[in-house]
mmJSON file of the N, C-alpha and C atoms, coordinates in Angstrom:
{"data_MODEL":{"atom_site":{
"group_PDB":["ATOM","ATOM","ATOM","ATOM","ATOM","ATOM","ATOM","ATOM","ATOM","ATOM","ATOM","ATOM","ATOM","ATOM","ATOM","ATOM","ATOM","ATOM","ATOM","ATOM","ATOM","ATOM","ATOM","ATOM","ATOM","ATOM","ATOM","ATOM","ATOM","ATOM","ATOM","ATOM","ATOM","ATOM","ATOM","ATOM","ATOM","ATOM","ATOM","ATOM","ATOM","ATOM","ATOM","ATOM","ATOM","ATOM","ATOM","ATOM","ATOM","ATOM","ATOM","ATOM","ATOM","ATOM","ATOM","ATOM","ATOM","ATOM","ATOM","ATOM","ATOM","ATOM","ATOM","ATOM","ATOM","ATOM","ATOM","ATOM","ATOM","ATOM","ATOM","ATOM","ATOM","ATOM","ATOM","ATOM","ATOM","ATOM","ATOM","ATOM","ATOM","ATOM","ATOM","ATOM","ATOM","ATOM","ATOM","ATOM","ATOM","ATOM","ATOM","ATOM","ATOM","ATOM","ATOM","ATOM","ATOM","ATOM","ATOM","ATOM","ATOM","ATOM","ATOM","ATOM","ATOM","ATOM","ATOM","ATOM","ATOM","ATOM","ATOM","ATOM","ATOM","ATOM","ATOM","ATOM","ATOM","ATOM","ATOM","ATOM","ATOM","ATOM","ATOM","ATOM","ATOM","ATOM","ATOM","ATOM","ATOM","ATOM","ATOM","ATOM","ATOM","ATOM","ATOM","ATOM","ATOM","ATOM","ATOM","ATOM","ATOM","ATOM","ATOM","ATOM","ATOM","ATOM","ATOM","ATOM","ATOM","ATOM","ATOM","ATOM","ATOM","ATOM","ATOM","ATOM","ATOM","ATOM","ATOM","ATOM","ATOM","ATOM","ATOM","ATOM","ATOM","ATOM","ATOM","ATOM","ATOM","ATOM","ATOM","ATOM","ATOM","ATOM","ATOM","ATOM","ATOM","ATOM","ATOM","ATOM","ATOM","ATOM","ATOM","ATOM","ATOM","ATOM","ATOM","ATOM","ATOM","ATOM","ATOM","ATOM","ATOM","ATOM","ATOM","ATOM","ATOM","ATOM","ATOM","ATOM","ATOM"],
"id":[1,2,3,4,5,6,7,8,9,10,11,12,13,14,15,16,17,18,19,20,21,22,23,24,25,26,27,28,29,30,31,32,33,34,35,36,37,38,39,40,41,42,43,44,45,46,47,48,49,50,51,52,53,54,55,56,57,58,59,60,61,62,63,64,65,66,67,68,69,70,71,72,73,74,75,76,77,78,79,80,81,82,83,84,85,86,87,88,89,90,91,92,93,94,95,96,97,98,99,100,101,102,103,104,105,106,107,108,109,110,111,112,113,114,115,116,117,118,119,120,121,122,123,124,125,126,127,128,129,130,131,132,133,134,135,136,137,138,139,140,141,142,143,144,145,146,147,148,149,150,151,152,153,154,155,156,157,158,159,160,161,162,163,164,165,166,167,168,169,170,171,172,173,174,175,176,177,178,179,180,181,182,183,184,185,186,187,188,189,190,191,192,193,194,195,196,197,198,199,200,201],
"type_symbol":["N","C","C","N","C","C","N","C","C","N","C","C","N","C","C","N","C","C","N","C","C","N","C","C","N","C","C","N","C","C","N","C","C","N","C","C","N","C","C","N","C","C","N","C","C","N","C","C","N","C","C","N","C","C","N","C","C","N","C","C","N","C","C","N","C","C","N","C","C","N","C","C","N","C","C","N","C","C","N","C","C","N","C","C","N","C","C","N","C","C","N","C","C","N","C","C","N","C","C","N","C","C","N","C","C","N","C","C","N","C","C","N","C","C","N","C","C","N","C","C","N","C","C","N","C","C","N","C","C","N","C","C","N","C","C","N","C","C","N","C","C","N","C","C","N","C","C","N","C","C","N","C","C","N","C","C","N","C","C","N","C","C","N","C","C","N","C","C","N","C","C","N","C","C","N","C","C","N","C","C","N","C","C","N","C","C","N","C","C","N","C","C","N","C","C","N","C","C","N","C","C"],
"label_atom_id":["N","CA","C","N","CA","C","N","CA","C","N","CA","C","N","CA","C","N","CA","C","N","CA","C","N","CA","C","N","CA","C","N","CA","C","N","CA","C","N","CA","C","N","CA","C","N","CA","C","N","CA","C","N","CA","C","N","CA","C","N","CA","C","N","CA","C","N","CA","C","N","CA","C","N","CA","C","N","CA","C","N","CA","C","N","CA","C","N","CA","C","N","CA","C","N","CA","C","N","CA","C","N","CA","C","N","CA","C","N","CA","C","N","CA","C","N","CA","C","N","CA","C","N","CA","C","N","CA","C","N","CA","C","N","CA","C","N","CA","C","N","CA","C","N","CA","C","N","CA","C","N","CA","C","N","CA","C","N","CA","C","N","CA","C","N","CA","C","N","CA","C","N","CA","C","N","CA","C","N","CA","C","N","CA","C","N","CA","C","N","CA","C","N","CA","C","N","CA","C","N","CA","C","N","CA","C","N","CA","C","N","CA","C","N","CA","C","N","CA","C","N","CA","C","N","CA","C","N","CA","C","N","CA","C"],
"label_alt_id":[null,null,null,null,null,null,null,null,null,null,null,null,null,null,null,null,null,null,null,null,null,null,null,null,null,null,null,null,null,null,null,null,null,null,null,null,null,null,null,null,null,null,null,null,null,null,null,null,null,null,null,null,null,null,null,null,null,null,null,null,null,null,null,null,null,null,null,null,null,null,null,null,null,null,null,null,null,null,null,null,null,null,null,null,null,null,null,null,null,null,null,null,null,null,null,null,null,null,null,null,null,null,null,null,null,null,null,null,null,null,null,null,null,null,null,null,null,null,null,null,null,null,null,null,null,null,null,null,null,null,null,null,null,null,null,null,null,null,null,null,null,null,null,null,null,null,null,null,null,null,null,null,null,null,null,null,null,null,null,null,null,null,null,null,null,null,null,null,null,null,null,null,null,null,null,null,null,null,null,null,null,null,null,null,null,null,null,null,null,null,null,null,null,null,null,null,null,null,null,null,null],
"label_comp_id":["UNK","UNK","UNK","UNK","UNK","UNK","UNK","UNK","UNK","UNK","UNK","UNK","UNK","UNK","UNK","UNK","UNK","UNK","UNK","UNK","UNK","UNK","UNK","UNK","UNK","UNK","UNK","UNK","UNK","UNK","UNK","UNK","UNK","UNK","UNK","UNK","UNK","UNK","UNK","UNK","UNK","UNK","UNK","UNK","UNK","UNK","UNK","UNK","UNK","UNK","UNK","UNK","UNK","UNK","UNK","UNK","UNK","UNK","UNK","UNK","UNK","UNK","UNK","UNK","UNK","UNK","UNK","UNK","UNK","UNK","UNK","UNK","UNK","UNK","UNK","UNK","UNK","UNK","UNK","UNK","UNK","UNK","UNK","UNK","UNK","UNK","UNK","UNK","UNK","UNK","UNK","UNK","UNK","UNK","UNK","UNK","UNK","UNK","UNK","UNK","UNK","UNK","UNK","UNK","UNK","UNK","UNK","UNK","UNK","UNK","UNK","UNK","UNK","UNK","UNK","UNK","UNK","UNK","UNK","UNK","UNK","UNK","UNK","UNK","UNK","UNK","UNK","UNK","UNK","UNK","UNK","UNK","UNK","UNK","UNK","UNK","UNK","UNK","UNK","UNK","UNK","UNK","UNK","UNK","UNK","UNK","UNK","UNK","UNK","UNK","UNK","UNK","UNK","UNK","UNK","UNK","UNK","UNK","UNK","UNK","UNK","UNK","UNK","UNK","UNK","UNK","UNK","UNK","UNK","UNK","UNK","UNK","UNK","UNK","UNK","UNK","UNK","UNK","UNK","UNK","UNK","UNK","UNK","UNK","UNK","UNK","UNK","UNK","UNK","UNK","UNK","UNK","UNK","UNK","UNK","UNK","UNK","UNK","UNK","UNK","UNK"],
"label_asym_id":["A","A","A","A","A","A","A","A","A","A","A","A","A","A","A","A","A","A","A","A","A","A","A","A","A","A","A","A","A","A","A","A","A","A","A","A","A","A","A","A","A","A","A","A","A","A","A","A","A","A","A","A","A","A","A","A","A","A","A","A","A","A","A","A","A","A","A","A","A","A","A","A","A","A","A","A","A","A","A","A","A","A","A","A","A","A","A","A","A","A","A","A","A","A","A","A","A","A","A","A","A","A","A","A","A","A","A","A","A","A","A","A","A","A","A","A","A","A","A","A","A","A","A","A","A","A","A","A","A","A","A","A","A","A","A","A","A","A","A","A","A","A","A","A","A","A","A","A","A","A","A","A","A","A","A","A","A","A","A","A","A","A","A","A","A","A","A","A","A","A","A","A","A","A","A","A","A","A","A","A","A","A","A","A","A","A","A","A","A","A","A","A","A","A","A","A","A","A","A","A","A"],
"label_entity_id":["1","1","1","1","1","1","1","1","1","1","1","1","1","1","1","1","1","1","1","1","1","1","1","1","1","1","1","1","1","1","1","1","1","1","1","1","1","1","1","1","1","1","1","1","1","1","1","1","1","1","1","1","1","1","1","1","1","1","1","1","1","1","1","1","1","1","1","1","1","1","1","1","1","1","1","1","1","1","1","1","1","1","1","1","1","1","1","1","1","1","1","1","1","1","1","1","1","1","1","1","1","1","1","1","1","1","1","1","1","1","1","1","1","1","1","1","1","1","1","1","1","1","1","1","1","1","1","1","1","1","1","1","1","1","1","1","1","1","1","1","1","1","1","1","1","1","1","1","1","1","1","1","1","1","1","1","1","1","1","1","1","1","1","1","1","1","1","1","1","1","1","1","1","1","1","1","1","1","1","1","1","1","1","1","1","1","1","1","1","1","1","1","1","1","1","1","1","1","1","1","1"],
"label_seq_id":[1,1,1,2,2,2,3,3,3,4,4,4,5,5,5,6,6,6,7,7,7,8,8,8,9,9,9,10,10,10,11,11,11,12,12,12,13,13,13,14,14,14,15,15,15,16,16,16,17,17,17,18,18,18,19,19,19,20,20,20,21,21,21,22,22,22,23,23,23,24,24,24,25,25,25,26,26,26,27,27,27,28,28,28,29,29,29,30,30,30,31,31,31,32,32,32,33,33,33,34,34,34,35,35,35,36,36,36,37,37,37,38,38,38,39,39,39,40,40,40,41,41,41,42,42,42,43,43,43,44,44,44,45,45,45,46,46,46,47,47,47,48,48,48,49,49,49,50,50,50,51,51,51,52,52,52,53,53,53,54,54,54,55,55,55,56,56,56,57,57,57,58,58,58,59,59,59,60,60,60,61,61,61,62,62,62,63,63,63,64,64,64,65,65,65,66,66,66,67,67,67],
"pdbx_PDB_ins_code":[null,null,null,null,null,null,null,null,null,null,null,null,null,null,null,null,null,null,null,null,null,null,null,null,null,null,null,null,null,null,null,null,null,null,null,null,null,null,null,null,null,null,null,null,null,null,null,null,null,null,null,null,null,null,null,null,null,null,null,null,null,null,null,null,null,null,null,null,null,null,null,null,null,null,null,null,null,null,null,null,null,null,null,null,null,null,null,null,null,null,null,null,null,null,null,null,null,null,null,null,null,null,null,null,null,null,null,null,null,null,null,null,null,null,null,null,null,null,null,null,null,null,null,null,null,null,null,null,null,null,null,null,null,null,null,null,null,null,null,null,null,null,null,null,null,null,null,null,null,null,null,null,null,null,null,null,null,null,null,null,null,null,null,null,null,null,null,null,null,null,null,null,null,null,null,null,null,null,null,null,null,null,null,null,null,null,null,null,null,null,null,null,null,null,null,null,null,null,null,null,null],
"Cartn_x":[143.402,142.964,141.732,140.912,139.908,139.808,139.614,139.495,138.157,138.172,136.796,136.976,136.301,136.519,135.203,134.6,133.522,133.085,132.718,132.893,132.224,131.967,131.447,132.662,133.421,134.513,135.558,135.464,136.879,137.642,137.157,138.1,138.282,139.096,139.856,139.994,140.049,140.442,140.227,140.921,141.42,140.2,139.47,138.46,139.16,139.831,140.32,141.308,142.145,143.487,142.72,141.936,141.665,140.0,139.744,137.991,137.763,136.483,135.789,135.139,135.926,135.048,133.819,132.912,131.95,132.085,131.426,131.086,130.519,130.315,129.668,128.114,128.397,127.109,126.431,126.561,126.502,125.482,125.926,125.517,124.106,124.375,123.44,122.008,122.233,120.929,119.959,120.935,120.3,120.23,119.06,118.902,119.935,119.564,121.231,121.246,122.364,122.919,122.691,122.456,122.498,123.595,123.37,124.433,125.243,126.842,127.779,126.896,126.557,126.427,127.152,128.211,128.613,128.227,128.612,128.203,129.346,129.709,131.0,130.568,131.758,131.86,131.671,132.429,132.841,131.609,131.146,130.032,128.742,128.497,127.184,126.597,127.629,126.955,127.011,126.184,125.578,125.867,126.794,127.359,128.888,129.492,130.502,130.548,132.426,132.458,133.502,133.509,134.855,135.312,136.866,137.837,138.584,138.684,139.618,140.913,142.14,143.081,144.163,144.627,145.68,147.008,147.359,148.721,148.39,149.813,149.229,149.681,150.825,151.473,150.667,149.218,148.08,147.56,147.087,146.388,146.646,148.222,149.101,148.843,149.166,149.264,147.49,146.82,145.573,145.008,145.797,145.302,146.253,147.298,148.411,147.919,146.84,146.773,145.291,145.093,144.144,143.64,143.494,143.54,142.585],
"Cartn_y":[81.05,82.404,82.37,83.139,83.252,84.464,84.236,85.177,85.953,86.516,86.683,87.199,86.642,87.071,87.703,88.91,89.16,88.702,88.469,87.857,88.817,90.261,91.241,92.153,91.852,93.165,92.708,91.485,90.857,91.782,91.954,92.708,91.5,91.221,90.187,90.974,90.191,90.558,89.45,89.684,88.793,89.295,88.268,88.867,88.5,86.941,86.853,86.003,85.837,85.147,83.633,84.076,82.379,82.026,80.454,79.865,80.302,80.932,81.268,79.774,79.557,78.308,78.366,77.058,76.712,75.926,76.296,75.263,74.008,73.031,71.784,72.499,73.07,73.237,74.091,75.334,76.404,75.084,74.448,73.742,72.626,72.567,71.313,71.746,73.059,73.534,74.621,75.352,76.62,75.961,77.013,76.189,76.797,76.028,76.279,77.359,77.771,79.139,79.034,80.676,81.2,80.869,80.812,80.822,82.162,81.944,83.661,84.212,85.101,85.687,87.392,87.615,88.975,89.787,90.723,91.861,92.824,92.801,93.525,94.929,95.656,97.123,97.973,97.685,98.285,98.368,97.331,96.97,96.715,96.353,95.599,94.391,93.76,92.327,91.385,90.804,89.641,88.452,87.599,86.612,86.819,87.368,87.085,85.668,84.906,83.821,83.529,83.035,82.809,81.698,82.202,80.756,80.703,79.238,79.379,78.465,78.991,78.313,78.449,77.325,76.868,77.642,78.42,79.145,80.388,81.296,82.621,82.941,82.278,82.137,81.997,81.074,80.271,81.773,82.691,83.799,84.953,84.984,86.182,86.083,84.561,83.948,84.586,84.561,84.408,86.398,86.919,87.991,88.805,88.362,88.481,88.797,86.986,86.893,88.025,88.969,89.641,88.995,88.014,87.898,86.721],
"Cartn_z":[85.332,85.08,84.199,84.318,83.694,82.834,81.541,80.501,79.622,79.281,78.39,76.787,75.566,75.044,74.039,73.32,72.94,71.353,70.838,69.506,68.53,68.618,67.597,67.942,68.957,68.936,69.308,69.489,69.358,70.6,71.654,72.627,74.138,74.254,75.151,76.687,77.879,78.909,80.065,80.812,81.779,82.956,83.28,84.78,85.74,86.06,87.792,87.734,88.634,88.704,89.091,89.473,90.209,89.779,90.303,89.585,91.488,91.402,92.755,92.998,94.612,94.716,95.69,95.576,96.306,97.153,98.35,99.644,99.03,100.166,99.738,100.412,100.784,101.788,100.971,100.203,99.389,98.14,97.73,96.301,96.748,98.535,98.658,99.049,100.145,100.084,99.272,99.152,97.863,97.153,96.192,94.789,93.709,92.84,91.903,91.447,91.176,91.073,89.439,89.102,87.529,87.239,85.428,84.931,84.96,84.765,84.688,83.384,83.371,81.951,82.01,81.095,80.877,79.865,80.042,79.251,78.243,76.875,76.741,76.897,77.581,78.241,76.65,75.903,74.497,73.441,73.225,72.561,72.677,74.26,75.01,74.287,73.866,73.294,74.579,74.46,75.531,75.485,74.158,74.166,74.334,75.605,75.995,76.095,75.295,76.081,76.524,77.477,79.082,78.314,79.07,78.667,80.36,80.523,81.709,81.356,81.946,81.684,82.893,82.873,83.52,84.271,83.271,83.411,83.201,83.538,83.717,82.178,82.118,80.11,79.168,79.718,78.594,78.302,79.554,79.757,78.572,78.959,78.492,76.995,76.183,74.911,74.574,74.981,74.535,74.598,75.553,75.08,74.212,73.877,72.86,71.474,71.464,69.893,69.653,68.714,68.958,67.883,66.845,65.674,65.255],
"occupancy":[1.0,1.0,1.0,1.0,1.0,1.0,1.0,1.0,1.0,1.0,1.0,1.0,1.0,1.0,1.0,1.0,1.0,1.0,1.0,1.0,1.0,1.0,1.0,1.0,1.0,1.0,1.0,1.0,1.0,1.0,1.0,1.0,1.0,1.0,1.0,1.0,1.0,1.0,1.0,1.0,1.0,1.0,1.0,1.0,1.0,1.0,1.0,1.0,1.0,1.0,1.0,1.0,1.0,1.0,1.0,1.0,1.0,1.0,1.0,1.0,1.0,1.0,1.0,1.0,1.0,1.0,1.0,1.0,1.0,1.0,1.0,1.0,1.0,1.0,1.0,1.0,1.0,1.0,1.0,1.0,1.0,1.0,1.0,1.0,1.0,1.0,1.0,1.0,1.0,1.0,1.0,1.0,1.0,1.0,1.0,1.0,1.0,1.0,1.0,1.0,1.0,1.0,1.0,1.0,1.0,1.0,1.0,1.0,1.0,1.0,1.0,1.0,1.0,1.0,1.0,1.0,1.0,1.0,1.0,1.0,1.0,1.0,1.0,1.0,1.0,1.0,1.0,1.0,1.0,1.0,1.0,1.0,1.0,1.0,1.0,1.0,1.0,1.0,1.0,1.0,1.0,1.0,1.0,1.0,1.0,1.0,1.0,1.0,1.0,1.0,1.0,1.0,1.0,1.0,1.0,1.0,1.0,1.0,1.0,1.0,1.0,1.0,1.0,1.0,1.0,1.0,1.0,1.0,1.0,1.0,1.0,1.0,1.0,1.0,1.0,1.0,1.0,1.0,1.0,1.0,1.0,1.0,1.0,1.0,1.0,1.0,1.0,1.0,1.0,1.0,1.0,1.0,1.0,1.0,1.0,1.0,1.0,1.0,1.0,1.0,1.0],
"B_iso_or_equiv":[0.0,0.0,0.0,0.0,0.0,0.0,0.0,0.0,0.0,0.0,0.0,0.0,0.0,0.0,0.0,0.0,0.0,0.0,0.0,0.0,0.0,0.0,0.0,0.0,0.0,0.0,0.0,0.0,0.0,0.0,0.0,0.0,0.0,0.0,0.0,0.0,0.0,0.0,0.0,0.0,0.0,0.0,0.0,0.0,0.0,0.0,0.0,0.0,0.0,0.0,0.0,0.0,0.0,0.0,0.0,0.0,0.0,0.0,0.0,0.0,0.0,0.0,0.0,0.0,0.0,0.0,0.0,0.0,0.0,0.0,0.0,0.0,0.0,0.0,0.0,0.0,0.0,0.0,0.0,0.0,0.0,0.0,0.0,0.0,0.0,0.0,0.0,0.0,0.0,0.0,0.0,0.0,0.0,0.0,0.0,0.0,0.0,0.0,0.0,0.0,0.0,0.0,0.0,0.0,0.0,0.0,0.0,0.0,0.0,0.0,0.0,0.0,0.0,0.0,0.0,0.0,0.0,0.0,0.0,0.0,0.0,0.0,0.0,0.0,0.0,0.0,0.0,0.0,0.0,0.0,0.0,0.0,0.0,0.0,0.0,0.0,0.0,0.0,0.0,0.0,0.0,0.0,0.0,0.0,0.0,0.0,0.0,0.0,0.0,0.0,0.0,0.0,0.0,0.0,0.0,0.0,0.0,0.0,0.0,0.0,0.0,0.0,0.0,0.0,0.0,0.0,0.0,0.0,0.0,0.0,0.0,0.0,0.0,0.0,0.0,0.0,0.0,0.0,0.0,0.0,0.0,0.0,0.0,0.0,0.0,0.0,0.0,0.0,0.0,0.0,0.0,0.0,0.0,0.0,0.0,0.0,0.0,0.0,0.0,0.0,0.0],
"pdbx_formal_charge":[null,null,null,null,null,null,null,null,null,null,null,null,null,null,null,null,null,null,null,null,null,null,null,null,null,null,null,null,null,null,null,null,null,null,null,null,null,null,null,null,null,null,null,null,null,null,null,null,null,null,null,null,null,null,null,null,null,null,null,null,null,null,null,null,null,null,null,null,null,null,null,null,null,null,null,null,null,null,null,null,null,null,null,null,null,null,null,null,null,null,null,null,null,null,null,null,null,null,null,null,null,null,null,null,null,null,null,null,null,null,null,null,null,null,null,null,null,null,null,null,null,null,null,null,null,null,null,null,null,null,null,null,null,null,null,null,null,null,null,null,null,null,null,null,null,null,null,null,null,null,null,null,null,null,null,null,null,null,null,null,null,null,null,null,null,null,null,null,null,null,null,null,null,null,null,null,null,null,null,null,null,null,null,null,null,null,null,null,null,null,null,null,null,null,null,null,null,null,null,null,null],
"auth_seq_id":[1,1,1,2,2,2,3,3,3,4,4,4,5,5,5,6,6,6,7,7,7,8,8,8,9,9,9,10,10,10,11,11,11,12,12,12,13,13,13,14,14,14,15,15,15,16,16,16,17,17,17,18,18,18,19,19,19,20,20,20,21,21,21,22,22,22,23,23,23,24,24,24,25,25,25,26,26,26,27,27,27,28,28,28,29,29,29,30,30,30,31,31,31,32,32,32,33,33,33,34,34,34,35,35,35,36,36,36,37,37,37,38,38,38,39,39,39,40,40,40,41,41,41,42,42,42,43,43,43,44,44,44,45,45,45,46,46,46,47,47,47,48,48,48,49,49,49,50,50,50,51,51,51,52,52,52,53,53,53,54,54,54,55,55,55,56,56,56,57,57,57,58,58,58,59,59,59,60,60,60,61,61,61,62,62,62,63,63,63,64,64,64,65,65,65,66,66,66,67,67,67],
"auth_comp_id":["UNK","UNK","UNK","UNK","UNK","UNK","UNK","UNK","UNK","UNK","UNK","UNK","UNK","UNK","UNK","UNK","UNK","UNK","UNK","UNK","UNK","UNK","UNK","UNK","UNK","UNK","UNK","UNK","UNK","UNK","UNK","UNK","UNK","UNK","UNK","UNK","UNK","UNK","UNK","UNK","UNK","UNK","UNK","UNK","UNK","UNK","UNK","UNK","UNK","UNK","UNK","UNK","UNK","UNK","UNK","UNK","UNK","UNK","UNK","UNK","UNK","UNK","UNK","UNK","UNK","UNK","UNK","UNK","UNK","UNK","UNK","UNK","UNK","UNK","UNK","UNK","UNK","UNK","UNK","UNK","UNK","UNK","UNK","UNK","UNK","UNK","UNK","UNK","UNK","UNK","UNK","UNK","UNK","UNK","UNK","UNK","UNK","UNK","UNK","UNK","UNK","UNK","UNK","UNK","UNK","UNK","UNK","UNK","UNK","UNK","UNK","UNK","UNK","UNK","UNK","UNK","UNK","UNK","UNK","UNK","UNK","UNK","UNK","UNK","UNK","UNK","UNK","UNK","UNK","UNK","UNK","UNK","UNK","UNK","UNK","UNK","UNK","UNK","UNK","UNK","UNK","UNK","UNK","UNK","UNK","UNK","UNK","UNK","UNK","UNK","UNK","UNK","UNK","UNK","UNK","UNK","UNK","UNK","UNK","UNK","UNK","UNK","UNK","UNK","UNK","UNK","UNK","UNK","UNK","UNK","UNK","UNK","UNK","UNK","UNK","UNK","UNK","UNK","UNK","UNK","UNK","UNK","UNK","UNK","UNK","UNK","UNK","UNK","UNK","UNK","UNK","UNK","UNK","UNK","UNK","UNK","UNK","UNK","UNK","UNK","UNK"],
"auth_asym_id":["A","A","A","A","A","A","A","A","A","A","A","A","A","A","A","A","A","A","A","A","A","A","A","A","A","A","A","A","A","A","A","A","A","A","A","A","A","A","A","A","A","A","A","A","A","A","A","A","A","A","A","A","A","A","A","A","A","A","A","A","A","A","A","A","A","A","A","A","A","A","A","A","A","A","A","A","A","A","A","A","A","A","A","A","A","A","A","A","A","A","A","A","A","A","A","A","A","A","A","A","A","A","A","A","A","A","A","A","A","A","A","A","A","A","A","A","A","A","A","A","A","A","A","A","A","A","A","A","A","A","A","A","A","A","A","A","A","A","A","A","A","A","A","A","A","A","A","A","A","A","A","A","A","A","A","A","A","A","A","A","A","A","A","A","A","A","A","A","A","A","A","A","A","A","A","A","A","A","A","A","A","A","A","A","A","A","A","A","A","A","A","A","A","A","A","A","A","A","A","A","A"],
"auth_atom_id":["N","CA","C","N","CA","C","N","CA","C","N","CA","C","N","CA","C","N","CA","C","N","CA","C","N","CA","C","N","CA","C","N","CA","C","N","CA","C","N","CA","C","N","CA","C","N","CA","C","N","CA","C","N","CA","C","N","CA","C","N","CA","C","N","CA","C","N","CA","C","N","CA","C","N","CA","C","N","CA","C","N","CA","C","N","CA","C","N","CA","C","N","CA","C","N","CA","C","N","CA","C","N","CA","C","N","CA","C","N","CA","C","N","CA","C","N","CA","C","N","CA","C","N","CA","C","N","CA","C","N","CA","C","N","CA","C","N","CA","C","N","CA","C","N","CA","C","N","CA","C","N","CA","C","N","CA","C","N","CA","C","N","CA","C","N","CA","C","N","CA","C","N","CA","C","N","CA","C","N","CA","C","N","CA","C","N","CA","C","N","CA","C","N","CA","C","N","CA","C","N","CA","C","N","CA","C","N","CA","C","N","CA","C","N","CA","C","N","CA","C","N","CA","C","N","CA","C","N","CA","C","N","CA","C"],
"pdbx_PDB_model_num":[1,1,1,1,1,1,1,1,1,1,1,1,1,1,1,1,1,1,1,1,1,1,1,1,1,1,1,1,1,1,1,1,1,1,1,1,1,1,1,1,1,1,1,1,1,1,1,1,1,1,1,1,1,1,1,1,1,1,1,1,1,1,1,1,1,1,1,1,1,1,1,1,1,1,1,1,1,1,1,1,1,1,1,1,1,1,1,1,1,1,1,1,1,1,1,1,1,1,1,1,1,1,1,1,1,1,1,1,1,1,1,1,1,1,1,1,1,1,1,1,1,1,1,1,1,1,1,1,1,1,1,1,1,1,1,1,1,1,1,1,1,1,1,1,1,1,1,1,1,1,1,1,1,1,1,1,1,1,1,1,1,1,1,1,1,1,1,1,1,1,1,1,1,1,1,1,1,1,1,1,1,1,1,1,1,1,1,1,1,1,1,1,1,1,1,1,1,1,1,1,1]
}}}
């Protein structure tokens, strides 16, 4: 699961159940893709930073702790 978290507002949220994948073909001829960059909805700070994790429990735990 992939998470986000904003670091001036401390507001957490879950973006997708799953990592979006790539073709082999997608990576060999285009040129490389941008980096993700988000935006927080709440605040509009621009250093959102993503966490991805494993379990949907890792997910739950992480938007639990607000702290």
């Amino acid at each position: 699961m992939i998470c986000a978290e904003c670091p001036r507002c401390r507001r957490r949220s879950i973006i997708s159940s799953e990592m979006p994948r790539l073709q082999p073909s997608e990576t060999e001829d285009d040129k490389a893709l941008p980096p993700i960059s988000l935006r927080c909805d709440l605040c509009g700070s621009k250093k959102v930073r993503i966490y991805n994790f494993t379990s949907p429990i890792e997910a739950v735990r992480f938007m639990a702790n607000r702290g």
